[in-house]
C-alpha positions in Angstrom: -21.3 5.8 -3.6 -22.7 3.5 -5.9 -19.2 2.5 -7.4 -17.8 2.2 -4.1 -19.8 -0.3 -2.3 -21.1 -2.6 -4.7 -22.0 -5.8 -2.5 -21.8 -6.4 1.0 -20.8 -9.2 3.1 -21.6 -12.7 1.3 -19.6 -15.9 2.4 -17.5 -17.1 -1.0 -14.9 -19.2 0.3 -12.7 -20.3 -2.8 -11.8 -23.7 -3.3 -8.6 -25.1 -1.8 -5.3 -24.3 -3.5 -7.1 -21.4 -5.7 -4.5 -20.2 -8.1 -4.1 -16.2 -8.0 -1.8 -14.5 -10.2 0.2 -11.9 -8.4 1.3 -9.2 -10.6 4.8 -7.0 -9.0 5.5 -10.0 -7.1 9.3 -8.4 -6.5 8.0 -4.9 -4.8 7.6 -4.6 -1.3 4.3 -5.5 -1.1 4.2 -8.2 -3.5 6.8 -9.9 -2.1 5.2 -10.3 1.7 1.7 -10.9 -0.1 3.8 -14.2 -1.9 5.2 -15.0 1.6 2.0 -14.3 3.4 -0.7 -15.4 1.6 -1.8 -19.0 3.3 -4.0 -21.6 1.3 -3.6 -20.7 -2.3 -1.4 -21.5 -5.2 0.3 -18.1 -5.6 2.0 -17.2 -9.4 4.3 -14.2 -9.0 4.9 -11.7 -12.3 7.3 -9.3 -12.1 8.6 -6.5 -14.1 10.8 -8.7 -15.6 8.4 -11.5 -16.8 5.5 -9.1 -18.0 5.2 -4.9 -18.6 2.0 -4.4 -17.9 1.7 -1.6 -20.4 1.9 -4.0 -23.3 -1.6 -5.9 -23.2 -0.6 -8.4 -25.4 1.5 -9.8 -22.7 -1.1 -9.3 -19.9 -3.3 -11.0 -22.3 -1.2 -14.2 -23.0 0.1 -14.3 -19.6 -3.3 -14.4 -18.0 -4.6 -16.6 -20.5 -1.9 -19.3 -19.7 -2.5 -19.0 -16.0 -5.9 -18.6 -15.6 -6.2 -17.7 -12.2 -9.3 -17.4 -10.2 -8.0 -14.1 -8.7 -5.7 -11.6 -9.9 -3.7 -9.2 -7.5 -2.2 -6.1 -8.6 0.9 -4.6 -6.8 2.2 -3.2 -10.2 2.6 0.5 -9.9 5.3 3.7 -10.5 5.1 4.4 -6.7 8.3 6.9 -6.5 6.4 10.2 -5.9 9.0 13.0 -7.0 9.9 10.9 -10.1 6.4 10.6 -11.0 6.4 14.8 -11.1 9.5 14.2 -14.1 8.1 11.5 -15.8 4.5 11.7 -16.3 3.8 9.5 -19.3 5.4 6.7 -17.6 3.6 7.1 -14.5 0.5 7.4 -16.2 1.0 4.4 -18.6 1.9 1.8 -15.4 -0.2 3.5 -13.1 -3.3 3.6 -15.2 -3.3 2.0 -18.9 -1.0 -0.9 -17.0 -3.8 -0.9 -14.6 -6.6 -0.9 -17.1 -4.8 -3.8 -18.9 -5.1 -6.2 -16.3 -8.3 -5.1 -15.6 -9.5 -6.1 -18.6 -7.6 -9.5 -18.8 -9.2 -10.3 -15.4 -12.4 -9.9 -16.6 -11.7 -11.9 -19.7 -10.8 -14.7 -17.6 -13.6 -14.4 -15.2 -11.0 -13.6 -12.4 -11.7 -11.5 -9.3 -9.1 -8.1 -9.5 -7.4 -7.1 -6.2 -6.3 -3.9 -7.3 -3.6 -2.2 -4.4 -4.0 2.0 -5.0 -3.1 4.8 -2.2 -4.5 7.5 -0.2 -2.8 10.1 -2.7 -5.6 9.9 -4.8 -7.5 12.4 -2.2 -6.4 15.5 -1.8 -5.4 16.0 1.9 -6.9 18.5 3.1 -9.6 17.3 4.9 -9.3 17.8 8.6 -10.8 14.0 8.8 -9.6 10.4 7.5 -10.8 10.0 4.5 -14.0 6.5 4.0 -14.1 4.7 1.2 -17.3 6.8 0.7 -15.8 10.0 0.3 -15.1 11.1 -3.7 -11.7 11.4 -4.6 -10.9 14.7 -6.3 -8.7 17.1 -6.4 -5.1 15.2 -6.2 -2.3 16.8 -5.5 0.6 15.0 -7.6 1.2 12.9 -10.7 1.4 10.0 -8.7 -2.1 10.4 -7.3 -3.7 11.2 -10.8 -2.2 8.3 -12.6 -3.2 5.9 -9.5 -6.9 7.6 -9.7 -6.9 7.1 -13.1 -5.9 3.4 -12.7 -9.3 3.2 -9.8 -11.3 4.7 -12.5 -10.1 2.3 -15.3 -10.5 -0.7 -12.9 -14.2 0.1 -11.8 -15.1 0.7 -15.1 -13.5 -2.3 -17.0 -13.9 -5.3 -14.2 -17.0 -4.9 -12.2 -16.0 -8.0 -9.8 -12.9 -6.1 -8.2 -11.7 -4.9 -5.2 -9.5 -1.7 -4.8 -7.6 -1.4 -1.5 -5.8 1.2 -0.5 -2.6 1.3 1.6 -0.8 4.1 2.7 2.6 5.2 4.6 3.5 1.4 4.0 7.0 -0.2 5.3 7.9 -4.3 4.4 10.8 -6.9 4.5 14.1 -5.5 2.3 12.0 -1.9 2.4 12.6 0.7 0.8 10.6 2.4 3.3 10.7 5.4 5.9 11.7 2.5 9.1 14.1 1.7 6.8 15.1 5.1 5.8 15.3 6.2 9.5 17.2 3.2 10.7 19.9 3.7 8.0 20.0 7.5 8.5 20.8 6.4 12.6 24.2 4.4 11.4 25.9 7.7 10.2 26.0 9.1 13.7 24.1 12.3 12.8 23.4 14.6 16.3 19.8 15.0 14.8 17.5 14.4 12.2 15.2 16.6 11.3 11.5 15.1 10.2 8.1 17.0 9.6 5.5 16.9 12.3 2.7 18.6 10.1 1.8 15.3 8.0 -0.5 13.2 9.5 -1.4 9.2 8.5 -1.7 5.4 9.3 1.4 3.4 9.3 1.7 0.6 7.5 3.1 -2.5 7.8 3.2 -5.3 4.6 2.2 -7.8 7.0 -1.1 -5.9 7.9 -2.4 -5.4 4.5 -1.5 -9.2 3.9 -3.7 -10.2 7.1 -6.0 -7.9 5.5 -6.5 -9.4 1.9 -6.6 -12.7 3.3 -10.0 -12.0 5.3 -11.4 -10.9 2.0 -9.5 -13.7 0.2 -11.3 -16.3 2.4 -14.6 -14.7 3.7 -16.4 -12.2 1.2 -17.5 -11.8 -1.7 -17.7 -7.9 -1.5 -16.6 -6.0 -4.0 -16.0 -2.0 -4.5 -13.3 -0.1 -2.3 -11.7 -0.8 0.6 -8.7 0.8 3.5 -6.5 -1.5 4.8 -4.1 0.4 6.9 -3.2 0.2 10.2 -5.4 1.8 13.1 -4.1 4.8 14.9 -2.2 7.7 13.5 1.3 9.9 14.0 2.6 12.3 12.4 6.3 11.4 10.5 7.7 13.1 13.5 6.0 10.2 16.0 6.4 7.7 13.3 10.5 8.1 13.4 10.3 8.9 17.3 8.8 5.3 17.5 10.7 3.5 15.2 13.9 4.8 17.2 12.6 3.6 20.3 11.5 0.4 19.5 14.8 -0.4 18.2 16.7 0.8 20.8 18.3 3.6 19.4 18.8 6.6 21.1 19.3 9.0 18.0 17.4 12.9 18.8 15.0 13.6 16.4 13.9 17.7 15.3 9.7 17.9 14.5 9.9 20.5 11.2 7.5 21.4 8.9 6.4 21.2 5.2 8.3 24.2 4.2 11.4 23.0 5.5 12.0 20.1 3.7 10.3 20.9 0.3 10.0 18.1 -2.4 9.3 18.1 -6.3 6.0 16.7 -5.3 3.4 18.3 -2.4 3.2 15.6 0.2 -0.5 15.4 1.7 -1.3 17.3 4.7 -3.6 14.5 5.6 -3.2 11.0 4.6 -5.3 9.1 6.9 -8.0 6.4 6.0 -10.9 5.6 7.9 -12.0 2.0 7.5 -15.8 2.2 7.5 -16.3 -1.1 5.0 -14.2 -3.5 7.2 -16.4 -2.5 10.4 -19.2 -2.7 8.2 -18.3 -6.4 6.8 -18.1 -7.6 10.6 -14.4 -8.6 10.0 -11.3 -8.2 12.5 -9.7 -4.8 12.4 -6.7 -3.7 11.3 -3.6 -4.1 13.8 -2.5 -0.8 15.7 0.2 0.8 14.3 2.6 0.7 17.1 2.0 -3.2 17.9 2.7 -3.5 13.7 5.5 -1.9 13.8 7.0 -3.8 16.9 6.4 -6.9 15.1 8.2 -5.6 12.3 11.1 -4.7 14.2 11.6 -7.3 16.0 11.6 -9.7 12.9 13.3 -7.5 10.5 16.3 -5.7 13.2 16.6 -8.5 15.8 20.3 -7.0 16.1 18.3 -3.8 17.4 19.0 -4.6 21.2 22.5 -4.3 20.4 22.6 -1.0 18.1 21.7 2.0 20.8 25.7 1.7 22.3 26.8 2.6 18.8 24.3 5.7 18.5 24.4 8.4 21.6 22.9 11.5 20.1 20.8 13.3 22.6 
């Protein structure tokens, strides 16, 4: 538990304007977090300007920003790939995390470190807290990204490891955006498993998120930022239909139907003990995050259900 909670709640507001160095500033995530993030001087790396496997590079290019805190979105986040390619996985998802770990602490920079809920298991019959041990994953993907926790906790002490899960943003790719591209080919049904269970996600949540901690603490250990509420993929595409006004029919199936080069967890849900224990503002429901999303993102939506009648 130790390495989980290290501090609580402490008020460490950082100056105005503090400079944070964003690392896979063009993913999904990183690219809301550079739109979303209010008050500081943001320095997006991508891909393109640094690989995080090489040190060297995370060395210089830390070195030359010095930030005050240090975000990582940088990850290998397709699952089945992960499954072919495992060295790659592991090198971004852990040695790529352990680099900038390392710089961070160099530089005396806080970490941010963005990891997932496959790094449990998913079996449990209950969300997962940031007090429960992670341990038997299921996939590459989860392995590298547990391996990149483990790296992180051990190599910068003044970090904070959030973890997201089931998570849709602006230009995707996500499941909304899956679903609401799968409803243009005028398909009678889709079919989508109803034995899954999690917390949706939306980009803008876990941006609203980081910013409390951004701002107001000076905790550091693990934390969930997904949304509150859960559904099933079934629900979740049942929803995203009808908040965009399509009227597409929708098949629940299960895990055996639609089999996949890497097991998807059973369970995927995160409870979030620490942010009720900090005193801050909870997470936004699912459903209202996703209407927000939709209505920013499809705004043509009230106009797409004449085009799709497939009850």
């Amino acid at each position: 538990m130790g390495c989980v909670m290290n501090k609580l709640f402490q008020c460490c507001k950082y100056r105005d304007m503090a400079r944070i160095l964003l690392f896979g500033s063009q993913g999904m995530l990183g690219r809301t977090l550079c739109h979303r993030l209010s008050g500081f001087d943001i320095v997006p790396a991508s891909h393109s300007s640094v690989d995080i496997v090489n040190s060297d590079a995370v060395d210089a290019l830390v070195e030359k920003v010095k930030p005050e805190v240090v975000i990582n979105c940088a990850a290998m986040t397709q699952v089945d790939l992960c499954e072919s390619e495992q060295d790659k996985a592991f090198a971004v998802n852990a040695l790529g995390a352990g680099n900038i770990a390392s710089a961070s602490n160099r530089c005396g920079a806080k970490l941010y470190h963005i990891s997932t809920d496959y790094v449990f298991d998913g079996v449990a019959d209950k969300s997962y807290s940031e007090f429960d041990e992670p341990h038997g994953c299921q996939t590459v993907y989860g392995k590298s990204k547990l391996a990149g926790e483990c790296l992180v906790r051990s190599l910068a002490p003044n970090h904070v490891i959030a973890r997201v899960s089931w998570l849709y943003g602006a230009g995707g790719p996500s499941f909304v955006h899956t679903m609401l591209k799968l409803s243009e080919r005028g398909l009678s049904e889709l079919k989508v498993v109803s034995d899954q269970v999690g917390n949706p996600t939306s980009c803008d949540a876990v941006a609203k998120g980081l910013q409390q901690l951004l701002q107001h603490s000076s905790y550091s250990g693990t934390i969930h930022l997904t949304c509150e509420g859960q559904a099933t993929w079934y629900e979740f595409a049942c929803e995203i239909f009808a908040q965009a006004g399509i009227r597409q029919k929708v098949i629940p199936c299960t895990t055996e139907e639609y089999p996949r080069p890497a097991p998807r967890p059973r369970n995927s849900r995160l409870d979030k003990s620490v942010l009720r224990l900090l005193g801050f503002e909870q997470m936004q429901d699912w459903r209202m995050a996703l209407h927000d999303f939709i209505t920013q993102e499809w705004p043509q939506s009230d106009n797409i259900c004449s085009k799709h009648i497939n009850l």
